[in-house]
RODO-2510 file (C-alpha; in nm, 4 decimals, decimal comma):
residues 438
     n   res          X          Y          Z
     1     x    18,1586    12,8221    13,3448
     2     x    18,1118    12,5372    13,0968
     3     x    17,9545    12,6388    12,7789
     4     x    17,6385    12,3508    12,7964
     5     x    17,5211    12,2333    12,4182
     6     x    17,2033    12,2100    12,3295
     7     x    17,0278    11,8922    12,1845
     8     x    16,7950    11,8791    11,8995
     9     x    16,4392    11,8082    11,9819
    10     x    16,3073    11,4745    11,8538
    11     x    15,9927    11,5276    11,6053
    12     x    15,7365    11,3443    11,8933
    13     x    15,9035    11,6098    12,1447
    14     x    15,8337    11,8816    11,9204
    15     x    15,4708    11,7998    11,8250
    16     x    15,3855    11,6666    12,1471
    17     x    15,1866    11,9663    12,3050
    18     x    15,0020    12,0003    12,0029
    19     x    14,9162    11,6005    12,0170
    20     x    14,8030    11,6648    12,4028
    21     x    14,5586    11,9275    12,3168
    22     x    14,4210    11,7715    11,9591
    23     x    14,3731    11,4599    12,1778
    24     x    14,2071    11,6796    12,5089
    25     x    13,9625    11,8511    12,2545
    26     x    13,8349    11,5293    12,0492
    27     x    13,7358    11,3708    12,3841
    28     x    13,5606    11,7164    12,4851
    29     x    13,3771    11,7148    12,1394
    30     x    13,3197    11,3527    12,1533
    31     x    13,1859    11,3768    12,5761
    32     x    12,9404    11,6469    12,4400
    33     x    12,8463    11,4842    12,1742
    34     x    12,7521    11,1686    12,3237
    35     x    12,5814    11,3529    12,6196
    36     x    12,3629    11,5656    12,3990
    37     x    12,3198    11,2576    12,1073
    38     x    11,9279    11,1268    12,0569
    39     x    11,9061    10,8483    12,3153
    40     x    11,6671    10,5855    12,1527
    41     x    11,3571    10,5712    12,3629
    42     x    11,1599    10,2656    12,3220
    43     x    10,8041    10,2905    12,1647
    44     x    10,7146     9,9039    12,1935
    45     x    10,8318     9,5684    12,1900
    46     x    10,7142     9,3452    11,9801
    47     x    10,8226     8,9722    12,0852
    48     x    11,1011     9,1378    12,2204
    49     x    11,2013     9,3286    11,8792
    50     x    11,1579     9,7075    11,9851
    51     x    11,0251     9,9778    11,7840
    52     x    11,1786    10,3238    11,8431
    53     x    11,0335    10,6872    11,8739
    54     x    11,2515    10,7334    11,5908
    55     x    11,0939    10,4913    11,3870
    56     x    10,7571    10,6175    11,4799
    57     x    10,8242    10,9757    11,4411
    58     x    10,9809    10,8703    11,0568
    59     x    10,6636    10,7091    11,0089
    60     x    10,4402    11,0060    11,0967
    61     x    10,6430    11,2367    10,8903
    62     x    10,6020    11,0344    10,5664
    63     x    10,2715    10,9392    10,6506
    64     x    10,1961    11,3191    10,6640
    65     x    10,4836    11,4393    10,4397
    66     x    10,1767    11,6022    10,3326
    67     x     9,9775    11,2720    10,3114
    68     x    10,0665    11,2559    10,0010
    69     x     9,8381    10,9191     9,9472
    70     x     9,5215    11,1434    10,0408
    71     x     9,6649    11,4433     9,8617
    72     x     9,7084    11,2040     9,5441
    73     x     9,3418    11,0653     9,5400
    74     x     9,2073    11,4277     9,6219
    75     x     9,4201    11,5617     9,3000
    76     x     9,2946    11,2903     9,0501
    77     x     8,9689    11,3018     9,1903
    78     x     8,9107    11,6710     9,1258
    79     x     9,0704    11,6440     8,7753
    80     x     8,9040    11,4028     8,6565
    81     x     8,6049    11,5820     8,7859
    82     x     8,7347    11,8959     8,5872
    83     x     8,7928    11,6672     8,2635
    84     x     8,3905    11,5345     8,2942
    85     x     8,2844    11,9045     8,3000
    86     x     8,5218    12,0224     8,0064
    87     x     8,4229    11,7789     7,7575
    88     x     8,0694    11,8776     7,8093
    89     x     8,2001    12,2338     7,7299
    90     x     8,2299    12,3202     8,1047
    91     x     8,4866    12,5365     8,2572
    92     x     8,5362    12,5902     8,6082
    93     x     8,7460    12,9309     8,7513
    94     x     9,0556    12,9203     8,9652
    95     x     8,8198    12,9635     9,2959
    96     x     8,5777    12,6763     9,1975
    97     x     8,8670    12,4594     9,1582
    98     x     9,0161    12,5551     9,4539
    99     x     8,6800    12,5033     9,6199
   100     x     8,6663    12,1389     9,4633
   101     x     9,0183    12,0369     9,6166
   102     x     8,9172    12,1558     9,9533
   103     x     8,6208    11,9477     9,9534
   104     x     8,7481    11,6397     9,7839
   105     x     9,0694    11,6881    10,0756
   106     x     8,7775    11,6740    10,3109
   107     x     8,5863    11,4155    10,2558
   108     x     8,8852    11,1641    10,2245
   109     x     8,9952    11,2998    10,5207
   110     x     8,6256    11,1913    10,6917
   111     x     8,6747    10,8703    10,4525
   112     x     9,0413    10,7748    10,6305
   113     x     8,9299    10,9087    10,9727
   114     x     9,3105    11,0604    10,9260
   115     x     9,2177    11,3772    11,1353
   116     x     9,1694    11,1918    11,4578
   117     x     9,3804    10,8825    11,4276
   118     x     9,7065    10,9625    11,2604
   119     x     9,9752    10,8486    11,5447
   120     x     9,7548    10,5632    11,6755
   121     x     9,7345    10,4487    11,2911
   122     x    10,0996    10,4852    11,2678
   123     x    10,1896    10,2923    11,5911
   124     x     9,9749    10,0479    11,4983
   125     x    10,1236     9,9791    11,1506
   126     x    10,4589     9,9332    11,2808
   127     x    10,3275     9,7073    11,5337
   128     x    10,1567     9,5210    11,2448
   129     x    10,4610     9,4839    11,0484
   130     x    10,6395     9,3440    11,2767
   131     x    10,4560     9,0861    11,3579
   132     x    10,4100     8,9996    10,9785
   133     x    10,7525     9,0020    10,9453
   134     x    10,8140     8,7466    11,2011
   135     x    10,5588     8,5106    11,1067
   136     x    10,6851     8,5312    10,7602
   137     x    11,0265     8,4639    10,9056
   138     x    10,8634     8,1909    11,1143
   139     x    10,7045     7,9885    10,8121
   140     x    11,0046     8,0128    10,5985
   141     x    10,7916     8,2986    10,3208
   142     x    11,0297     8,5830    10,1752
   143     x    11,0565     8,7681     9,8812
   144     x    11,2798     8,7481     9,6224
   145     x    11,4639     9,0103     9,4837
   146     x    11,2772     9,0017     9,1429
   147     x    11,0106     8,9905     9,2952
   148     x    11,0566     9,2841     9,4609
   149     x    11,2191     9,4587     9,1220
   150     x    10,9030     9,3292     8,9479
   151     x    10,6627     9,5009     9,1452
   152     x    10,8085     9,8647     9,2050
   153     x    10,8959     9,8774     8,8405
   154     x    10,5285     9,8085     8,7721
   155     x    10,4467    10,0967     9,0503
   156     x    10,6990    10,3144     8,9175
   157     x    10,5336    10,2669     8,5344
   158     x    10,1798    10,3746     8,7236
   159     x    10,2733    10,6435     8,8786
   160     x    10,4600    10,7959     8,5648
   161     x    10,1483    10,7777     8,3975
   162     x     9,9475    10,9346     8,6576
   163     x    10,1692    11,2013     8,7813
   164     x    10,3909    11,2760     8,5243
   165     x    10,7203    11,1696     8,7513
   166     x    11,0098    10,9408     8,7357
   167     x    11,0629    10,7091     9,0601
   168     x    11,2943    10,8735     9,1917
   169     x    11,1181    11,2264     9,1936
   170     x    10,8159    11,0479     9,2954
   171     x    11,0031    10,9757     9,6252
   172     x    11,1118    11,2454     9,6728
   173     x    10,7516    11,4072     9,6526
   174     x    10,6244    11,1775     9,9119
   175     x    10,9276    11,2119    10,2016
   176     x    11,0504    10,8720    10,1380
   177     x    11,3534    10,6937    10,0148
   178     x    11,3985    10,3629     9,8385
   179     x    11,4598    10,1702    10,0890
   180     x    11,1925    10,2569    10,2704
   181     x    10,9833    10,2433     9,9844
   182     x    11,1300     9,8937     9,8999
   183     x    11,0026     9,8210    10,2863
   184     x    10,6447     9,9199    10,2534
   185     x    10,6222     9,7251     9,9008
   186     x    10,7954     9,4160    10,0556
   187     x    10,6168     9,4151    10,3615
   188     x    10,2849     9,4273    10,1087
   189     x    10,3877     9,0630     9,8879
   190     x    10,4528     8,8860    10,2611
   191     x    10,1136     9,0237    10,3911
   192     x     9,9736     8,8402    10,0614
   193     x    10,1526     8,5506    10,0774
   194     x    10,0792     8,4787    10,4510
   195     x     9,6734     8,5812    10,3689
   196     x     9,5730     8,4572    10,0215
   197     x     9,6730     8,1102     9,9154
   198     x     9,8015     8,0101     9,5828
   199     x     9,4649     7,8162     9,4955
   200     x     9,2388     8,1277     9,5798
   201     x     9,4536     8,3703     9,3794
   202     x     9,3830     8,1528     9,0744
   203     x     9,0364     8,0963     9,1004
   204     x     9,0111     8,4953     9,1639
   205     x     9,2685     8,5132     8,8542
   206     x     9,0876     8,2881     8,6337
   207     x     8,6964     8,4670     8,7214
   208     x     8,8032     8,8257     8,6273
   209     x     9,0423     8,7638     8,3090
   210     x     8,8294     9,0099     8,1157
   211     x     8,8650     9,2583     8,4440
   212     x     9,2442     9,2319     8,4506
   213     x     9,2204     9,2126     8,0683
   214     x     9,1465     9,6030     8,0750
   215     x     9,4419     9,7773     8,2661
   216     x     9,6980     9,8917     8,0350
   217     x     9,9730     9,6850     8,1099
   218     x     9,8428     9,4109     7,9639
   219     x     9,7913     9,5630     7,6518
   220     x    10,0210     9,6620     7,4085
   221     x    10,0347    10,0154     7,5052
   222     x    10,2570    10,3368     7,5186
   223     x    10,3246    10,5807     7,8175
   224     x    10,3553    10,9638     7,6336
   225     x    10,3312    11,3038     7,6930
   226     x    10,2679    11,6109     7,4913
   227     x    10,2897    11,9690     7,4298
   228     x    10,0101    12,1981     7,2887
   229     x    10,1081    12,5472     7,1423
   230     x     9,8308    12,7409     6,8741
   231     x    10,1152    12,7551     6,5919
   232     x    10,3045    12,5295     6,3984
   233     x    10,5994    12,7573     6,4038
   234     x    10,6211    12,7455     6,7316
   235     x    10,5762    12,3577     6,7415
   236     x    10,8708    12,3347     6,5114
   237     x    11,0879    12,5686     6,7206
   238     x    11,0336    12,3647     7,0129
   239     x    11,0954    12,0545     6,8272
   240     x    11,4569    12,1891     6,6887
   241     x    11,5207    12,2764     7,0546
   242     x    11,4773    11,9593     7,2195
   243     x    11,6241    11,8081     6,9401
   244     x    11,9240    12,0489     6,9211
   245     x    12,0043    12,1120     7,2927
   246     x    12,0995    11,8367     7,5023
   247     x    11,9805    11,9678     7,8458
   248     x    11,6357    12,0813     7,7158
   249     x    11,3811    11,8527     7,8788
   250     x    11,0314    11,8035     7,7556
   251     x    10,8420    11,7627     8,0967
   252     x    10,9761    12,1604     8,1516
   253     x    10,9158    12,2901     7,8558
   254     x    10,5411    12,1427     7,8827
   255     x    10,4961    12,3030     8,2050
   256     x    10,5931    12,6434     8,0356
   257     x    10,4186    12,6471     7,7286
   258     x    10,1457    12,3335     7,6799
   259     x     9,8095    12,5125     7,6275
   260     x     9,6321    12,1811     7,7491
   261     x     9,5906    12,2609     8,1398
   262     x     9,4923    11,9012     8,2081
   263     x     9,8243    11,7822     8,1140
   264     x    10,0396    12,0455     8,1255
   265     x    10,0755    12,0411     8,5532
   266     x    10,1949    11,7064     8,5073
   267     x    10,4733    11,7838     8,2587
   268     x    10,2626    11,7239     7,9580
   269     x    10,1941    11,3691     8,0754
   270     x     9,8977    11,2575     7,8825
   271     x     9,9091    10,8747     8,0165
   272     x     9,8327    10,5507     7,9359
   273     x     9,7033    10,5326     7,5285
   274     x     9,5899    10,1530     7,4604
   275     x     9,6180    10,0143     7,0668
   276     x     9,2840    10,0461     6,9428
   277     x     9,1454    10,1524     7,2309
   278     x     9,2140    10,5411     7,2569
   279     x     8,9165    10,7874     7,3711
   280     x     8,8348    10,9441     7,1386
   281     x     8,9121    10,7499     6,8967
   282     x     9,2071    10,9228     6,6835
   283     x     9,3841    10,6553     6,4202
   284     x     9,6509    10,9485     6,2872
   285     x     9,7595    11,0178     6,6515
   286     x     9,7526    10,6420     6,7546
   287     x     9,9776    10,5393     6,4176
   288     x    10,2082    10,8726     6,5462
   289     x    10,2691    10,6880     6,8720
   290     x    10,3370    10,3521     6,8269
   291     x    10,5558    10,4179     6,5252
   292     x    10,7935    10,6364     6,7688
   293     x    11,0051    10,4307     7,0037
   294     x    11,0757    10,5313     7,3926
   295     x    11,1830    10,9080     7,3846
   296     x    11,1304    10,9952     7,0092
   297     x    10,9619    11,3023     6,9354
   298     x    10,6517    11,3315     6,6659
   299     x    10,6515    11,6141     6,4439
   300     x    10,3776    11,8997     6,4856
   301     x    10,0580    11,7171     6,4863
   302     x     9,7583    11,9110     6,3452
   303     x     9,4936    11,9307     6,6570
   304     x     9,0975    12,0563     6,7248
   305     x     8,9377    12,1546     7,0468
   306     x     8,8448    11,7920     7,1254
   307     x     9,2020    11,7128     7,1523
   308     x     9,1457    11,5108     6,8130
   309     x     9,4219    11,5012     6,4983
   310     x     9,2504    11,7702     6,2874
   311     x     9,3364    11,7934     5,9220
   312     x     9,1633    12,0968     5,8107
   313     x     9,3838    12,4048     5,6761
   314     x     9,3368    12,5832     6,0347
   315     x     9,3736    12,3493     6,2927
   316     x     9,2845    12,5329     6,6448
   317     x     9,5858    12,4125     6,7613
   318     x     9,9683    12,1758     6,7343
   319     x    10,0998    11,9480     6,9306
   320     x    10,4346    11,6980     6,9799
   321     x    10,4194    11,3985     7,1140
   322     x    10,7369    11,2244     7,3312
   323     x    10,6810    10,8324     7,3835
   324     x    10,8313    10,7876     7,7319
   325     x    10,7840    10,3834     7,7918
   326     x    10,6781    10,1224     7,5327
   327     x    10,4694     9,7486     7,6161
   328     x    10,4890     9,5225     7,3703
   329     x    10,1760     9,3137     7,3410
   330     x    10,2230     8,9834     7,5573
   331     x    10,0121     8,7159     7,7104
   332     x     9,7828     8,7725     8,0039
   333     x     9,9876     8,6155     8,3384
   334     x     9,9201     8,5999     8,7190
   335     x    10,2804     8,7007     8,7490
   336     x    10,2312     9,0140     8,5808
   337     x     9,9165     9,0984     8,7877
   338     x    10,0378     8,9691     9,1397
   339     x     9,9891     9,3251     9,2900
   340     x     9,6719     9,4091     9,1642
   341     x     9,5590     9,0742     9,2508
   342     x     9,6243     9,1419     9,6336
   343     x     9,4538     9,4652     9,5654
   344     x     9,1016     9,3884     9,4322
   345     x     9,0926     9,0496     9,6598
   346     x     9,1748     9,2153     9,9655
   347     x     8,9406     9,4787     9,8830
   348     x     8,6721     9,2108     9,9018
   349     x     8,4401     9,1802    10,1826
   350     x     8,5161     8,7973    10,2467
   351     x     8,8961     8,8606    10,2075
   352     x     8,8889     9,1542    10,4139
   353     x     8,7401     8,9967    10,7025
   354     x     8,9903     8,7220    10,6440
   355     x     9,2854     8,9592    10,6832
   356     x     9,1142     9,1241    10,9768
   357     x     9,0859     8,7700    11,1424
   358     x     9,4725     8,7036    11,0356
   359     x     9,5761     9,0527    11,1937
   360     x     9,3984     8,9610    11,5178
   361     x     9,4909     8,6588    11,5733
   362     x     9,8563     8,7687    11,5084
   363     x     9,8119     9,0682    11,7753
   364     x     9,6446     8,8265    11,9977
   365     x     9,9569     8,5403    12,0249
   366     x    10,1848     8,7892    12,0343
   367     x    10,3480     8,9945    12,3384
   368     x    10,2947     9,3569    12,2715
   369     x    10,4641     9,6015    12,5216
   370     x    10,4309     9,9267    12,5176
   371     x    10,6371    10,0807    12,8087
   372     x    10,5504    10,4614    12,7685
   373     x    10,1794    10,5355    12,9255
   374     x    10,1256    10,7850    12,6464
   375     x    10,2222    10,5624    12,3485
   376     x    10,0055    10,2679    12,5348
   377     x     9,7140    10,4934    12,5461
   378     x     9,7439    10,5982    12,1743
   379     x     9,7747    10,2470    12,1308
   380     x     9,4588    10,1555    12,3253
   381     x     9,2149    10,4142    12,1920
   382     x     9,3019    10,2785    11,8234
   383     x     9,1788     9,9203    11,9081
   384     x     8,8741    10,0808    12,0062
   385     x     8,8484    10,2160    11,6856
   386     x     8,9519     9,9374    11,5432
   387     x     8,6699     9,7388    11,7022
   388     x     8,4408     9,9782    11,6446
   389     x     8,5382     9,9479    11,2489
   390     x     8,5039     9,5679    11,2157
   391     x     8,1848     9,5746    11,3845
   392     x     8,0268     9,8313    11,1403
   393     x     8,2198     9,6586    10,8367
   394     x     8,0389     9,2968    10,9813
   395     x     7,7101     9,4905    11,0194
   396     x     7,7353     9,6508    10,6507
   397     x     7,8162     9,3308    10,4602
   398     x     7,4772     9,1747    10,6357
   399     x     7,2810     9,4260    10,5423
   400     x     7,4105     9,5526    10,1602
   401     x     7,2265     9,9127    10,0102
   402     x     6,9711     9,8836     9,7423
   403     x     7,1227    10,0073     9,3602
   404     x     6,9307    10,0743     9,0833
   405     x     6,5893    10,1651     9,0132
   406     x     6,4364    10,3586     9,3190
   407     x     6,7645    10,4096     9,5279
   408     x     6,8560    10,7576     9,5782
   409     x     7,1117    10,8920     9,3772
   410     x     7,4014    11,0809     9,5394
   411     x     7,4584    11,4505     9,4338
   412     x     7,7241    11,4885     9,1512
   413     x     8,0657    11,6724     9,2299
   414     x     8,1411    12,0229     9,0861
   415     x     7,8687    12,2804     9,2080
   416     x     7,5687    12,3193     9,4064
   417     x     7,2078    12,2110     9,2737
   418     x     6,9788    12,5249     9,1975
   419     x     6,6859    12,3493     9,1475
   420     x     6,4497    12,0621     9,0091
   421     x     6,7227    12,1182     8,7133
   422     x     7,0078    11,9926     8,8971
   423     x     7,1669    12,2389     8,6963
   424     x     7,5331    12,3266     8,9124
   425     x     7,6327    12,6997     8,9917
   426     x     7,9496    12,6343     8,7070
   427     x     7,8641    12,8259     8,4304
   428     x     7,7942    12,6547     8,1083
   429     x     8,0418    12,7842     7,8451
   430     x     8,2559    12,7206     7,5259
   431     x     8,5737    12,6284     7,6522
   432     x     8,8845    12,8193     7,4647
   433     x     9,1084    12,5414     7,5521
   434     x     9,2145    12,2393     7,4485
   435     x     8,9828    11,8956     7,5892
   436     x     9,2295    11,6748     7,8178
   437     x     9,4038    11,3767     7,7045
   438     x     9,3161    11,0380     7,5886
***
């Protein structure tokens, strides 16, 4: 019997079986996969260009992503509501100011009608953008890229101040990303461009210089925070630390130990302070900050009650203050104004009609499908709203409410009137806190 020899297996020979079943399991995975993958349903077309249920379900969640634009208006309305009644000596408890957000949450919620018309809003916006997007496209308007830089830095500077925030926290706050940010504000400058001509921007520039002359960005102003303690030891302590340690950060230690409640929530952001122009009026505090430059921290600043620089021997309380952003003085421009320009004109009566008229008549040359019965009937019971709306806004502008002497005053926020007094039921007391900020 011949002895047989054996030959060597080749690598491929060897591996082979292993190959098969690497290759038999990535097409199982990818089979699955692909079966149980989103399929993209189709919301509406829009001259053809579809809009997904994706895209509309992204759109409610950062519309709602708490709401954060309602949520925002019902915080600052309530504080500064709480900052009225505290520098007339006023405090309000936790309940009360609980009570105060729930109502001032209501009421914008009656204002936006955001209860009831959230998804046909939504659809509708998309929709809307869209077809401003494609008659943009069609008369040759876009948006340059400094434009676009221009205007969310400008944003991003306002909502520092008001919040307390950087950009990119700020995002993250309201459920969106840049991009889509970047979207929203780009969408915004081709909405103006295609509405409000050149010539009518000026002449709306030009009449309200001394308006546009007040915001703070026109003025040369400082962005700053600050933290409040009752000792100076403790100022200086905190002072070495942030100056010592690298990773200390002066928004957190604010949260943890400011005394000033107003601006402590926000990191110690204070705000905007305008040269000459701070409320009260405090020259030592104002010299502090616009001798520091961007992220410089004062030394312990002697402070009263009223949030003033007090130089007595027993000051009721210290503070530091950290200059976040700096604006040199500079001359009063369109450019730098473009945003609130769109604002306050489309704000207008006359404009707003005009934008109506320009929405309409885009929705009305346009071919709009909307294949899904449901998404067609959220679609039709928000231009019945929408109707309704103009018709009332037409109706109001004819027939504008008496101000002034005789009109009835609304009741003020922050209590319930006991009487002829109009006294609220919020205590009268001598706060034992600092006032708020400039």
């Amino acid at each position: 019997m011949s002895e047989q020899t054996s030959q060597p297996r080749s690598p491929v020979a060897k591996w082979a079986p292993y190959i098969g079943m690497a290759v038999l399991l990535g097409l199982l995975i990818w089979s699955l996969t692909a079966r149980r993958g989103p399929k993209e349903v189709i919301v509406a077309r829009v001259n053809n260009h579809p809009i997904t249920q994706r895209q509309l379900w992204r759109a409610l969640e950062r519309t709602d992503a708490g709401s954060w634009r309602r949520q925002m208006e019902t915080m600052v309305a309530a504080r500064l509501v709480q900052e009225e009644l505290g520098s007339h000596n006023i405090t309000m408890t936790d309940q009360e100011y609980s009570n105060l957000l729930q109502r001032a949450d209501y009421y914008f919620r009656m204002l936006s009608g955001e209860s009831q018309t959230l998804g046909q809003q939504t659809l509708d916006t998309l929709i809307l953008g869209q077809l401003v997007r494609q008659e943009a496209q069609k008369r040759g308007i876009t948006v340059s890229p400094e434009e676009l830089e221009a205007r969310i830095q400008q944003s991003a500077d306002y909502t520092l101040a008001r919040t307390g925030l950087n950009f990119e926290d700020w995002l993250k706050s309201t459920g969106q990303t840049k991009a889509e940010y970047e979207d929203h504000v780009s969408l915004r400058i081709l909405t103006g461009k295609l509405v409000l001509p050149d010539k009518d921007r000026k002449k709306f520039f030009d009449a309200n210089k001394a308006r546009f002359a007040q915001l703070p960005h026109n003025n040369e102003s400082v962005i700053y925070r600050q933290i409040v303690v009752a000792k100076k030891k403790e100022a200086e302590d905190i002072r070495k630390q942030l100056l010592s340690d690298d990773k200390a950060d002066f928004a957190k230690i604010a949260k943890e130990k400011s005394l000033q409640p107003m601006t402590r929530d926000r990191g110690g952001m204070v705000g905007w302070a305008v040269k000459g122009k701070l409320n009260p009026p405090d020259p030592k505090l104002e010299k502090v900050l616009f001798s520091l430059k961007p992220g410089e921290i004062s030394e312990p600043l002697p402070m009263n009650a009223s949030g003033v620089t007090d130089d007595s021997k027993k000051p009721a309380f210290w503070r530091l203050v950290k200059v976040e952003k700096y604006f040199p003085p500079h001359e009063l421009t369109m450019e730098d104004n473009a945003d609130f320009i769109e604002q306050w004109m489309t704000s207008d009566p006359q404009f707003q009609s005009r934008l109506n008229e320009f929405y309409n008549n885009l929705r009305a040359s346009a071919s709009i499908e909307i294949p899904d019965a449901r998404y067609k009937k959220l679609a039709d019971a928000y231009k019945q709203l929408r109707d309704m709306r103009e018709a009332r806004d037409k109706a109001s502008a004819m027939t504008l409410p008496q101000t002034g002497a005789g009109a009835e005053s609304a009741p003020q926020p922050g209590g319930e009137k006991t009487g002829k007094t109009g006294k609220t039921k919020i205590q009268n007391e001598k706060s034992k806190q600092p006032a708020g900020g400039k």
